[in-house]
N, CA, C, O and CB atoms as a CASP TS submission, in Angstrom:
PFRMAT TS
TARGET T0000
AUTHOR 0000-0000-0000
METHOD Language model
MODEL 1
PARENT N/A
ATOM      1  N   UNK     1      44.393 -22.831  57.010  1.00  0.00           N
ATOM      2  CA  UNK     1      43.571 -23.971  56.689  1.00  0.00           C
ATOM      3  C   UNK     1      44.228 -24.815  55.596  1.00  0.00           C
ATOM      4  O   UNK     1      44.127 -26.027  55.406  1.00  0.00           O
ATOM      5  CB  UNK     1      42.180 -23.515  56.258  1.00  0.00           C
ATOM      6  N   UNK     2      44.898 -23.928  54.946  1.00  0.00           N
ATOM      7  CA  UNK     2      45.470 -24.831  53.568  1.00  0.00           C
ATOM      8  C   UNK     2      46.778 -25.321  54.090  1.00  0.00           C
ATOM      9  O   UNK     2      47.220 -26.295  53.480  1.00  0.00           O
ATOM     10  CB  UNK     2      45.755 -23.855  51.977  1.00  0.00           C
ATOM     11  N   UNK     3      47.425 -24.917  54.978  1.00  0.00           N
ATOM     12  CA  UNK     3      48.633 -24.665  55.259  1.00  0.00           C
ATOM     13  C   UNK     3      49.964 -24.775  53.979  1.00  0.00           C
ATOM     14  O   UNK     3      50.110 -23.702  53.394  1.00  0.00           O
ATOM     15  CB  UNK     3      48.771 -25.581  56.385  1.00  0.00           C
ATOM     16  N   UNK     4      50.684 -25.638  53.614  1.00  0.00           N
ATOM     17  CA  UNK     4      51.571 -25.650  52.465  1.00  0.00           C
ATOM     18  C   UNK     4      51.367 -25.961  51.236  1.00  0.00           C
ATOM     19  O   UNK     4      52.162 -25.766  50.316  1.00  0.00           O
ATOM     20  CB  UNK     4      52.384 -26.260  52.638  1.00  0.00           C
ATOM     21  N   UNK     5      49.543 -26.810  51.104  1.00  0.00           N
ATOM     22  CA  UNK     5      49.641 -27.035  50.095  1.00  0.00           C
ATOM     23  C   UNK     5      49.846 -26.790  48.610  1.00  0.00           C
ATOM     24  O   UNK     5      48.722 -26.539  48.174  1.00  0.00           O
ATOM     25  CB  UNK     5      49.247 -27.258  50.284  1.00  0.00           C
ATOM     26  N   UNK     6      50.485 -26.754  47.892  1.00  0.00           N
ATOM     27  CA  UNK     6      50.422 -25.836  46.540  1.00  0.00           C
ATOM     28  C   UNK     6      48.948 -26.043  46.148  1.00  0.00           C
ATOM     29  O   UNK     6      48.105 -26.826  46.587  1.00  0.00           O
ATOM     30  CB  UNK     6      51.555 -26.349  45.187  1.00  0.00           C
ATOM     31  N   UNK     7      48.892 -25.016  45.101  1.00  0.00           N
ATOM     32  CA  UNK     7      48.076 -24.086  44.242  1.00  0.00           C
ATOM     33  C   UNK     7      47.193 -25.355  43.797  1.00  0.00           C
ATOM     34  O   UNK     7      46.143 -25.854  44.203  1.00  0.00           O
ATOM     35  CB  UNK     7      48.968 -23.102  42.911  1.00  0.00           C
ATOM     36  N   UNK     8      48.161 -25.659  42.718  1.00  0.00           N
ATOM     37  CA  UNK     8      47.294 -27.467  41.804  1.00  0.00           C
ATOM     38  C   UNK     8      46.771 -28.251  42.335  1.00  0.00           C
ATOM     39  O   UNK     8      45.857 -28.902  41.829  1.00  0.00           O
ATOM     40  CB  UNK     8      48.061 -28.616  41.154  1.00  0.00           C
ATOM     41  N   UNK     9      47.420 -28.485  44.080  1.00  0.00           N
ATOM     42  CA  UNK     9      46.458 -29.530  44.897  1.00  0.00           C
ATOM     43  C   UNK     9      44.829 -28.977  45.235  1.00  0.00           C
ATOM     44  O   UNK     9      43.775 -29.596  45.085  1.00  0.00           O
ATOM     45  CB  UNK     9      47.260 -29.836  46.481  1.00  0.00           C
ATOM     46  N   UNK    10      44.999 -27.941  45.612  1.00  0.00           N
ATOM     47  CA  UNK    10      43.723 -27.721  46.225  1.00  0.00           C
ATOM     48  C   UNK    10      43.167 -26.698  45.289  1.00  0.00           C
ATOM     49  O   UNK    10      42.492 -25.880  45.914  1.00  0.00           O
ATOM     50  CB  UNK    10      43.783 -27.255  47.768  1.00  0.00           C
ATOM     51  N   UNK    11      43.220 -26.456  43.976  1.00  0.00           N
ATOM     52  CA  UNK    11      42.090 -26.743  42.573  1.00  0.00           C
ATOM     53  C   UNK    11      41.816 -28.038  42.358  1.00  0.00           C
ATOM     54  O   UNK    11      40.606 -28.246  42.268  1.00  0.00           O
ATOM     55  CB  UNK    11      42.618 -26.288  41.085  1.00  0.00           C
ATOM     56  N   UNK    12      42.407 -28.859  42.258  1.00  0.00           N
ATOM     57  CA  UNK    12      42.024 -30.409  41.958  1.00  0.00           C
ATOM     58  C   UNK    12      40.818 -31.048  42.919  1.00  0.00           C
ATOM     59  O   UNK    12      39.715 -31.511  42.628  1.00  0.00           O
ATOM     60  CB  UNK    12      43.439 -31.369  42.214  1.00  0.00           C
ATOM     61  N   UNK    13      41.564 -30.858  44.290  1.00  0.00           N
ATOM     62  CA  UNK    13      40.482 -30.846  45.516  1.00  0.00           C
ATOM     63  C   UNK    13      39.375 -30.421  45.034  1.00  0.00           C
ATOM     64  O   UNK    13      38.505 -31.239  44.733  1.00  0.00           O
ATOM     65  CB  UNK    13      40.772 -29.974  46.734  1.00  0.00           C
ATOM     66  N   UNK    14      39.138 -28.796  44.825  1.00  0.00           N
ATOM     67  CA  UNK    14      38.006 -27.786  44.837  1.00  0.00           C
ATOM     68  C   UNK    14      37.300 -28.330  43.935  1.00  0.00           C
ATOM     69  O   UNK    14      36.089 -28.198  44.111  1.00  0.00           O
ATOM     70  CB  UNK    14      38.272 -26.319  44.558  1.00  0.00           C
ATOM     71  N   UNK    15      37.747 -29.134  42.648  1.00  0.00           N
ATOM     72  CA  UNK    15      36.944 -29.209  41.735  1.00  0.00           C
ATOM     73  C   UNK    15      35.840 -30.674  42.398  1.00  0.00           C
ATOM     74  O   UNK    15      34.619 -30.795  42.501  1.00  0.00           O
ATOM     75  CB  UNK    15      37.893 -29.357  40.221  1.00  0.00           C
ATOM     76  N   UNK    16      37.045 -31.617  42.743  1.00  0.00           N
ATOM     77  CA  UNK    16      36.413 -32.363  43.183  1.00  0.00           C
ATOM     78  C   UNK    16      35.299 -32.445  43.856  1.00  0.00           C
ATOM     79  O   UNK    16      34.311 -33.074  43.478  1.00  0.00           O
ATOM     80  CB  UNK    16      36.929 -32.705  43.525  1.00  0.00           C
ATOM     81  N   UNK    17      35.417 -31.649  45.162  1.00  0.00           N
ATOM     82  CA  UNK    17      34.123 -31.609  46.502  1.00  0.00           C
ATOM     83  C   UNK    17      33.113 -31.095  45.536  1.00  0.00           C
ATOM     84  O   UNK    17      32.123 -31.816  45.406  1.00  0.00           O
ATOM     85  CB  UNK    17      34.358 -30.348  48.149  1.00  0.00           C
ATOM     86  N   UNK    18      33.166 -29.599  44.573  1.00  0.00           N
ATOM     87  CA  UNK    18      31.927 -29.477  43.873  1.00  0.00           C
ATOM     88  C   UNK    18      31.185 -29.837  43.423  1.00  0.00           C
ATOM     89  O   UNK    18      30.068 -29.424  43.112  1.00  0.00           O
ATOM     90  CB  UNK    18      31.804 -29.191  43.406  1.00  0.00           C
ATOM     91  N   UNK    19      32.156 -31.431  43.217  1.00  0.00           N
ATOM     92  CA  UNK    19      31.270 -32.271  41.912  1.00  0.00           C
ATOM     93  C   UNK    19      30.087 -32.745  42.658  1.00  0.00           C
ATOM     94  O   UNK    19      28.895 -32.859  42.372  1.00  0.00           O
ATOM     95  CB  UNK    19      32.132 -33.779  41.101  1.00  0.00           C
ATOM     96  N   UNK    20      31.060 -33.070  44.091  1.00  0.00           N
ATOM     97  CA  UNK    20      30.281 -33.984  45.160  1.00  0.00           C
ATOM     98  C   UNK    20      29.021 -33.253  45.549  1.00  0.00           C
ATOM     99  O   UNK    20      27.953 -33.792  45.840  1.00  0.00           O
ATOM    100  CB  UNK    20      31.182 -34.290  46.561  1.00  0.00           C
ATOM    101  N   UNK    21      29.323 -31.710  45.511  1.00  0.00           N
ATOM    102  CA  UNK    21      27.990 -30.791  46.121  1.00  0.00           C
ATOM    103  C   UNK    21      26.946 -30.805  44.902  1.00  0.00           C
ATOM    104  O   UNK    21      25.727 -30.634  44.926  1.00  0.00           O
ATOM    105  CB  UNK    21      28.445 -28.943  46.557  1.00  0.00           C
ATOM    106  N   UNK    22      27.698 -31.029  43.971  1.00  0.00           N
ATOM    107  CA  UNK    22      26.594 -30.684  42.727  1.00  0.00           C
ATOM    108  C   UNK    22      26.036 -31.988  42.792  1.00  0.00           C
ATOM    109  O   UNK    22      24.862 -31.704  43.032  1.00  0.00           O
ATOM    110  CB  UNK    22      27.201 -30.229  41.035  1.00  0.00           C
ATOM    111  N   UNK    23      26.066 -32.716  42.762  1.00  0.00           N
ATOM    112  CA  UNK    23      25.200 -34.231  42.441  1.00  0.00           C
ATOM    113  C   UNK    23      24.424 -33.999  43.421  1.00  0.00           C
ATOM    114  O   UNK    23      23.241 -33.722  43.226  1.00  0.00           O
ATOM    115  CB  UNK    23      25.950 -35.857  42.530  1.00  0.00           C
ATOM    116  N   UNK    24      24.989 -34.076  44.721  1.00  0.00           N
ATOM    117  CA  UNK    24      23.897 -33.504  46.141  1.00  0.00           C
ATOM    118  C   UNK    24      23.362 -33.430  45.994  1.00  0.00           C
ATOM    119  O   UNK    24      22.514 -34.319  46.065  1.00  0.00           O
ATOM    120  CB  UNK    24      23.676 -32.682  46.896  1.00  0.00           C
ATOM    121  N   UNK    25      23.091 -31.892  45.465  1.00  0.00           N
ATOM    122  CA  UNK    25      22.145 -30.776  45.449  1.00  0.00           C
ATOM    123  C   UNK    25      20.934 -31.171  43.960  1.00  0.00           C
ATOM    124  O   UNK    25      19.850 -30.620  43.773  1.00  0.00           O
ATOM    125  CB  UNK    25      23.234 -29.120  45.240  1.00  0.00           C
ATOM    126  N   UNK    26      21.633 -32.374  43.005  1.00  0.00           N
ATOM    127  CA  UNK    26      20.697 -32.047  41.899  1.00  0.00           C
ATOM    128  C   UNK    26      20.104 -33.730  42.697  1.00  0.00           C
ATOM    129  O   UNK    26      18.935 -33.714  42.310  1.00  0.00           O
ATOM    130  CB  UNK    26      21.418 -31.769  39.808  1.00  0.00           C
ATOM    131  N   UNK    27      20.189 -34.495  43.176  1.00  0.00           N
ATOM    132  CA  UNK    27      20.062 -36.163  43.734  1.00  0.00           C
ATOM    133  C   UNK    27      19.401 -35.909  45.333  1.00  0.00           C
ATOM    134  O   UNK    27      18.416 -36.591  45.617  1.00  0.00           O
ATOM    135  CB  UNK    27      21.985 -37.149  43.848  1.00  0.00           C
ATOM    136  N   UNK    28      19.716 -35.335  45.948  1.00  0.00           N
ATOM    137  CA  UNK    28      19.922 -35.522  47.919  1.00  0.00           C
ATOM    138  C   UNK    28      20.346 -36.680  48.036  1.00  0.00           C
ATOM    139  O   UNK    28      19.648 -37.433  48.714  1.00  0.00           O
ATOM    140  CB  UNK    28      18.492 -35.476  49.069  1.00  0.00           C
ATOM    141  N   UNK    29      21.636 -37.242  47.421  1.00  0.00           N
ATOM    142  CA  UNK    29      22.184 -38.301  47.849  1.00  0.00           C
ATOM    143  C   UNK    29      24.233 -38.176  47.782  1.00  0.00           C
ATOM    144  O   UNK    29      24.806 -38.106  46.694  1.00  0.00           O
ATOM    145  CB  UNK    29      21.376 -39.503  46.824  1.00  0.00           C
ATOM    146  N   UNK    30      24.921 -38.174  48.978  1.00  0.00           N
ATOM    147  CA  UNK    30      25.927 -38.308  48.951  1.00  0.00           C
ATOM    148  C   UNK    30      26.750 -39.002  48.288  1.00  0.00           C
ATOM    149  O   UNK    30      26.709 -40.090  48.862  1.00  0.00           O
ATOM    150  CB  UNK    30      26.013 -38.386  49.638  1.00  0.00           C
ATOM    151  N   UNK    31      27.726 -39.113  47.155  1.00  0.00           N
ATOM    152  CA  UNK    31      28.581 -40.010  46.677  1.00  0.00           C
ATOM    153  C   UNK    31      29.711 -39.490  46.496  1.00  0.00           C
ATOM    154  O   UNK    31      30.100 -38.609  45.729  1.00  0.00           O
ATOM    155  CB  UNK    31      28.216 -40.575  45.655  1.00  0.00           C
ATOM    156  N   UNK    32      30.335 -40.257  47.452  1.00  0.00           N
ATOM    157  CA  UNK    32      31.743 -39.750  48.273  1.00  0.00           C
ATOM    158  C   UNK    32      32.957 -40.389  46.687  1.00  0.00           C
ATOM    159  O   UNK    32      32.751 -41.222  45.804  1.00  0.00           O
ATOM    160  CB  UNK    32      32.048 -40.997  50.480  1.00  0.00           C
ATOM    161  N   UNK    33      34.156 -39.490  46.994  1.00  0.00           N
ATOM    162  CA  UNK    33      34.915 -39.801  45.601  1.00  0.00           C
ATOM    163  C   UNK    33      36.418 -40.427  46.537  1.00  0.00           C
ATOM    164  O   UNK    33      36.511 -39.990  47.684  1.00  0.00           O
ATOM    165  CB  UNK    33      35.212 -38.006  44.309  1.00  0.00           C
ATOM    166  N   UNK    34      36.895 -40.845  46.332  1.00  0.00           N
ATOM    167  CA  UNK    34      37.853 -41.834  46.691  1.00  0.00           C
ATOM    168  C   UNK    34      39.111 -41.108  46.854  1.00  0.00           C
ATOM    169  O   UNK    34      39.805 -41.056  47.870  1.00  0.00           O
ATOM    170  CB  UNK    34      37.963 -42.959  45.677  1.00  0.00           C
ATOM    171  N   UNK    35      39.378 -40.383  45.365  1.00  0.00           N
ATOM    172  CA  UNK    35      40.401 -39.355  46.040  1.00  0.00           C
ATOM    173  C   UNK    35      40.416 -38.186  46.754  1.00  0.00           C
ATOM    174  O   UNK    35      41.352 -37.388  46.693  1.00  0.00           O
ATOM    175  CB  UNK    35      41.005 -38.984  45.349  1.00  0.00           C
ATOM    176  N   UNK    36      39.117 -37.988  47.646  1.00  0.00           N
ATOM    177  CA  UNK    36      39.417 -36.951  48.843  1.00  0.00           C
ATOM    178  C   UNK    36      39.646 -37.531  49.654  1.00  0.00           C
ATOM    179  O   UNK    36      39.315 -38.717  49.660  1.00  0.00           O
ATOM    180  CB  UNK    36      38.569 -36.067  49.323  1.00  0.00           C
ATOM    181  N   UNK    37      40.582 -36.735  51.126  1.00  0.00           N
ATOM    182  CA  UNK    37      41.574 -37.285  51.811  1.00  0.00           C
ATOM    183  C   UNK    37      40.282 -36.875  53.015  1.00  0.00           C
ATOM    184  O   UNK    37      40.198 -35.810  53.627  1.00  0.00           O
ATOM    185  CB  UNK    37      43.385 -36.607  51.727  1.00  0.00           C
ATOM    186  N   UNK    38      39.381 -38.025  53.118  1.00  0.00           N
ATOM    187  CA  UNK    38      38.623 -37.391  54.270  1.00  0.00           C
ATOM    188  C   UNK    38      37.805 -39.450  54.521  1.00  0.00           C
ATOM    189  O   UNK    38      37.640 -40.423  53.786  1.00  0.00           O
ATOM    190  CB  UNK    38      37.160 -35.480  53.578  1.00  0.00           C
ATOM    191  N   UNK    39      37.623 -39.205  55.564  1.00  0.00           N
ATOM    192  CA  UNK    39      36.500 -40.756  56.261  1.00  0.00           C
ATOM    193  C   UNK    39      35.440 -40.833  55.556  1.00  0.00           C
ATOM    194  O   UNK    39      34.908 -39.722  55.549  1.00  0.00           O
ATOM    195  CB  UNK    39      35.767 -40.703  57.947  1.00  0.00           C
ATOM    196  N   UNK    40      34.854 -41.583  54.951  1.00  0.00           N
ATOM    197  CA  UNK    40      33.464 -41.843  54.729  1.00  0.00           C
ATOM    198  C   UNK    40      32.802 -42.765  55.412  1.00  0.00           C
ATOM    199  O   UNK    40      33.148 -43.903  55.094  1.00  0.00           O
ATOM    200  CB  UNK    40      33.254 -42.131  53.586  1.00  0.00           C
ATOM    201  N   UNK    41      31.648 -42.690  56.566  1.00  0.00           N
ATOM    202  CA  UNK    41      30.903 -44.046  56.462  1.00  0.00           C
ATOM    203  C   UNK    41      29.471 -43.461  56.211  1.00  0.00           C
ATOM    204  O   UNK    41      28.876 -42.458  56.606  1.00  0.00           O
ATOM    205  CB  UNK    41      31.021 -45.110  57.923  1.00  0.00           C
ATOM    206  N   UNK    42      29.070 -44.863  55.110  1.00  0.00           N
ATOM    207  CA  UNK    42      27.900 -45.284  54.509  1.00  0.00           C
ATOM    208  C   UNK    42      26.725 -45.809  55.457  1.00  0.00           C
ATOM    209  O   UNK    42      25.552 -46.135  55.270  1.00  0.00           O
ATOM    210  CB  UNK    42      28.287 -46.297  53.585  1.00  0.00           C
ATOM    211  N   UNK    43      27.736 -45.729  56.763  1.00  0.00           N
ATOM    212  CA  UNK    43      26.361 -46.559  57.596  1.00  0.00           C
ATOM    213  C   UNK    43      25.451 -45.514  58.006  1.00  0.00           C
ATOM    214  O   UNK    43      24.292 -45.491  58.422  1.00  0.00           O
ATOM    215  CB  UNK    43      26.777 -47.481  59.124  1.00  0.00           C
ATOM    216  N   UNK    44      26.267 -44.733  57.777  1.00  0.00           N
ATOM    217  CA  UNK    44      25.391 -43.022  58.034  1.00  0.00           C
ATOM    218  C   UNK    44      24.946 -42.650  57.169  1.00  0.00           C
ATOM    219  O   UNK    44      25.733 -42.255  56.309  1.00  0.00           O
ATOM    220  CB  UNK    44      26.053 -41.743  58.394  1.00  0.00           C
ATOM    221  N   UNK    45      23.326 -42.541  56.843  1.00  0.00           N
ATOM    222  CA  UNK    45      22.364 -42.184  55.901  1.00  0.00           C
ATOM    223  C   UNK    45      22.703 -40.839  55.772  1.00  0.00           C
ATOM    224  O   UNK    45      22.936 -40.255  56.830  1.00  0.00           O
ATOM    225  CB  UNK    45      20.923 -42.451  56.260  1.00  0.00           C
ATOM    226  N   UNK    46      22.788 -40.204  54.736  1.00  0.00           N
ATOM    227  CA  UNK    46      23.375 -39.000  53.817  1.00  0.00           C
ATOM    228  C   UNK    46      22.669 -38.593  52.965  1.00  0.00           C
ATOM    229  O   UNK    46      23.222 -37.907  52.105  1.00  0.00           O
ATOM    230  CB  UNK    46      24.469 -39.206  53.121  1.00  0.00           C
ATOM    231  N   UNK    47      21.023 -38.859  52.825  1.00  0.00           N
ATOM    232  CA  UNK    47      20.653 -38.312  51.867  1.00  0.00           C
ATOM    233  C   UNK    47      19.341 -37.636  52.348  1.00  0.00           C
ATOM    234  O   UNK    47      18.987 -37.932  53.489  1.00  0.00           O
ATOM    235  CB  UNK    47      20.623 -39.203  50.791  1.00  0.00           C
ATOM    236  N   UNK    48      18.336 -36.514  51.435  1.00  0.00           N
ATOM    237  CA  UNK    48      17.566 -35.701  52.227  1.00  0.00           C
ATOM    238  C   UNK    48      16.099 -36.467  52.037  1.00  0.00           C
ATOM    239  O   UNK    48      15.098 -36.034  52.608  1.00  0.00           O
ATOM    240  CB  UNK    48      17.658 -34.062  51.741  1.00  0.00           C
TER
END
């Protein structure tokens, strides 16, 4: 799943997405961070 990436990339990652799960989880509202390497669309309601 990780395939080559070094160590430092994907702590940096990890910390990142958490942040994203933690706001989630304390909001029910998605706020996507710019430096993950993934699609976002907003037109898709994301929150609970």
């Amino acid at each position: 799943m990780l395939g080559d990436a070094e160590w430092g990339e994907v702590e940096l990652l990890g910390k990142k997405l958490r942040r994203i799960w933690g706001r989630y989880a304390h909001t029910g509202v998605v706020e996507p961070d710019p430096g993950l390497p993934m699609a976002w669309d907003p037109a898709i309601p994301h929150s609970v």
